[in-house]
C-alpha positions as CSV (number, residue, x, y, z in Angstrom):
1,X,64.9,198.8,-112.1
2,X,63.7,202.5,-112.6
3,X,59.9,203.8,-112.3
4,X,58.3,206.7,-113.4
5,X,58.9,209.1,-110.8
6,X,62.8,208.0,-110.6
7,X,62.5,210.1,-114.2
8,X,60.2,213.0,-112.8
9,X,62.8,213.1,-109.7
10,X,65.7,213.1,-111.8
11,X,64.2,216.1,-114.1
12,X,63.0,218.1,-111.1
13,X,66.6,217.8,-109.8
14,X,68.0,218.9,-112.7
15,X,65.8,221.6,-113.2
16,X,65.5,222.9,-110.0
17,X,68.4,221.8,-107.7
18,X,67.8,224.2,-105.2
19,X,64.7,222.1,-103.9
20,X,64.5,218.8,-101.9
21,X,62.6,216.9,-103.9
22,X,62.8,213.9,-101.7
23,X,59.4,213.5,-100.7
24,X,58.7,213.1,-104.6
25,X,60.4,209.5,-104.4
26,X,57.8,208.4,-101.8
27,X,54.6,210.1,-102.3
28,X,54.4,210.6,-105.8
29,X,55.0,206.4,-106.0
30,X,52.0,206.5,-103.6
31,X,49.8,208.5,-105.7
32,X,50.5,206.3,-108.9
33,X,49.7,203.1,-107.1
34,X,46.2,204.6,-105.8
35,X,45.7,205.7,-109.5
36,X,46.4,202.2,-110.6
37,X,44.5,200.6,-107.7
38,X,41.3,202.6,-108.3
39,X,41.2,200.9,-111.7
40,X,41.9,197.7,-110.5
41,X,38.8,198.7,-108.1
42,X,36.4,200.0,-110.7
43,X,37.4,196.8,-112.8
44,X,36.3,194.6,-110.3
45,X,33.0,195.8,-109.0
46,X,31.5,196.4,-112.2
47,X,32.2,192.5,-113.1
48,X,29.6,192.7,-110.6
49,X,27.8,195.8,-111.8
50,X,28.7,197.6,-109.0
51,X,30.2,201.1,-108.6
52,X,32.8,202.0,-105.9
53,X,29.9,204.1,-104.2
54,X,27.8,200.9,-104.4
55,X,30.3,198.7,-103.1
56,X,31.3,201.1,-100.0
57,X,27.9,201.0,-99.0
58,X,27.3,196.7,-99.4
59,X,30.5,196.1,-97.8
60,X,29.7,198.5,-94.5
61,X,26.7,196.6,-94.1
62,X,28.3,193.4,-94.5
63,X,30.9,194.1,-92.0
64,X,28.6,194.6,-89.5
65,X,27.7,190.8,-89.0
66,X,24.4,189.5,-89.2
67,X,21.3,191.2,-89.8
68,X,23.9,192.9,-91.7
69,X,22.2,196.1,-90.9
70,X,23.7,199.8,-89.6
71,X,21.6,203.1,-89.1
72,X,21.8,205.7,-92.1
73,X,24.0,207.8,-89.5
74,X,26.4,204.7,-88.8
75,X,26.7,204.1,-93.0
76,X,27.2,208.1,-92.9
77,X,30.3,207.2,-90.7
78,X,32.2,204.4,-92.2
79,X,31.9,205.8,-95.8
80,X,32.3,209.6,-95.3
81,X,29.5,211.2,-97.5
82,X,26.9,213.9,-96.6
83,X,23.2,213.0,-95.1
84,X,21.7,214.3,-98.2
85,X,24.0,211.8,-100.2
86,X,23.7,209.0,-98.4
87,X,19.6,209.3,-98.4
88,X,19.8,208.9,-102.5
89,X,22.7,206.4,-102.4
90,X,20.2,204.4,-100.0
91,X,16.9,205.2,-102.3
92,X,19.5,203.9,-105.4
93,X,20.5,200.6,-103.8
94,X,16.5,199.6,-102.7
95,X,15.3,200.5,-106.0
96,X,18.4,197.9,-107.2
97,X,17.2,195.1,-104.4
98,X,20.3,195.7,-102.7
99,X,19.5,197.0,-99.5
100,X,16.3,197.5,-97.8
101,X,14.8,200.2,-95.1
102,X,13.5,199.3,-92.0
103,X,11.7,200.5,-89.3
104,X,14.4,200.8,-86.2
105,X,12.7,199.2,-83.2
106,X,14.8,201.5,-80.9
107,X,13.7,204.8,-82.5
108,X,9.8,204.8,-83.9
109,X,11.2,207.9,-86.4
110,X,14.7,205.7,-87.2
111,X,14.9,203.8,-90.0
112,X,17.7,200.6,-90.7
113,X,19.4,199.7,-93.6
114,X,19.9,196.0,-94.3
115,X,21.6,194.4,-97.1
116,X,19.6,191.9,-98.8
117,X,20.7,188.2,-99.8
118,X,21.4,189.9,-103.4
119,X,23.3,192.8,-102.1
120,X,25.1,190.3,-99.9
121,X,26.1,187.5,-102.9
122,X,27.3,190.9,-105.0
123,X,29.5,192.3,-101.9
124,X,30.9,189.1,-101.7
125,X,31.4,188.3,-104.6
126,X,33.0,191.5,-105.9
127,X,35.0,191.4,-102.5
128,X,36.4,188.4,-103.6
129,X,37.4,190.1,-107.2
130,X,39.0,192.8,-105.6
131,X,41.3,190.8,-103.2
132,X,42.5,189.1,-106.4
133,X,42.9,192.5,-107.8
134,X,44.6,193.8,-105.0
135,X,47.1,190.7,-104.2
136,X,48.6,190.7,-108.2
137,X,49.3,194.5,-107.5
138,X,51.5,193.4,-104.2
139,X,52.9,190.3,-105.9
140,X,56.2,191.8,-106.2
141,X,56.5,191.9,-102.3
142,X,57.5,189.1,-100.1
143,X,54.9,188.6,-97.1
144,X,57.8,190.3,-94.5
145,X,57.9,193.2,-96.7
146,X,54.5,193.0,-97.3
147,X,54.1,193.5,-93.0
148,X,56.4,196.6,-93.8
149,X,55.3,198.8,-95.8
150,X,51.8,197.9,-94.4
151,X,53.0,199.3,-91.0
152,X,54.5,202.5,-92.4
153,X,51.7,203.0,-94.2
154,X,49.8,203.0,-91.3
155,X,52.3,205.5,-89.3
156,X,52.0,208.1,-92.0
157,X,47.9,207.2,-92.3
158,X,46.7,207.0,-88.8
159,X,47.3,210.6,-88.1
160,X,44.7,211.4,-90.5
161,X,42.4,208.7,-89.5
162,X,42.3,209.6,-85.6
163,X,41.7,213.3,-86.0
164,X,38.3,214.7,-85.7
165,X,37.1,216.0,-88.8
């Protein structure tokens, strides 16, 4: 069975035999399955009527267990967007009922974000979504390969996930 990028491969070693175009056949698959999955994303959170934005924010508060609340710095962490960013992601989700502010009790200037029982329901449910999403784009895949390419993924990933910005 040939793809896509077996065709762009083939052309670029036609055209240009004197490169390796090896890394093509690997990261050029991974950058058309992103591209596919970031549809599949989108499609499922605005079932919901949620965007991906919206959806990073609802799920990091979720994942942090009941209250389900995190410090604007700590949402700054886990979703990698500026202060000033976060600040009108955060006004955009209260003015939606999905999160609310409150007062930190450990800091009288800090504030908390908590996810409301509506902003919880939507995670949820557009978690849900996108884990059906997600498992028809691995159905090829047995679950040993499935392990596999999960844990190369993760060799070529962690690097970039354990630096230091």
């Amino acid at each position: 069975m040939q793809d896509e990028v077996d065709r762009l491969v083939a052309a670029w070693r036609r055209e240009r035999p004197d490169l390796d175009v090896e890394p093509l056949e690997v990261l050029s698959r991974v950058s058309r399955l992103a591209r596919h999955l970031d549809r599949a994303r989108r499609l499922a959170f605005s079932e919901h009527g949620l965007e991906t934005w919206e959806f990073d924010v609802l799920t990091a508060l979720r994942r942090a267990g009941p209250p389900y609340q995190l410090s604007p710095g700590q949402l700054l962490t886990q979703t990698l967007v500026t202060s000033g960013t976060m600040t009108n992601r955060i006004d955009r989700l209260t003015k939606k009922d999905l999160v609310e502010r409150l007062p930190d009790p450990n800091d009288r200037r800090g504030v908390l974000v908590r996810l409301t029982d509506s902003g919880r329901e939507r995670a949820d449910r557009a978690l849900a979504e996108l884990l059906e999403q997600e498992r028809a784009i691995l159905a090829e895949l047995t679950a040993p390969q499935h392990r596999e390419l999960a844990g190369l993924l993760r060799r070529l990933t962690a690097p970039f996930d354990n630096t230091p910005n």
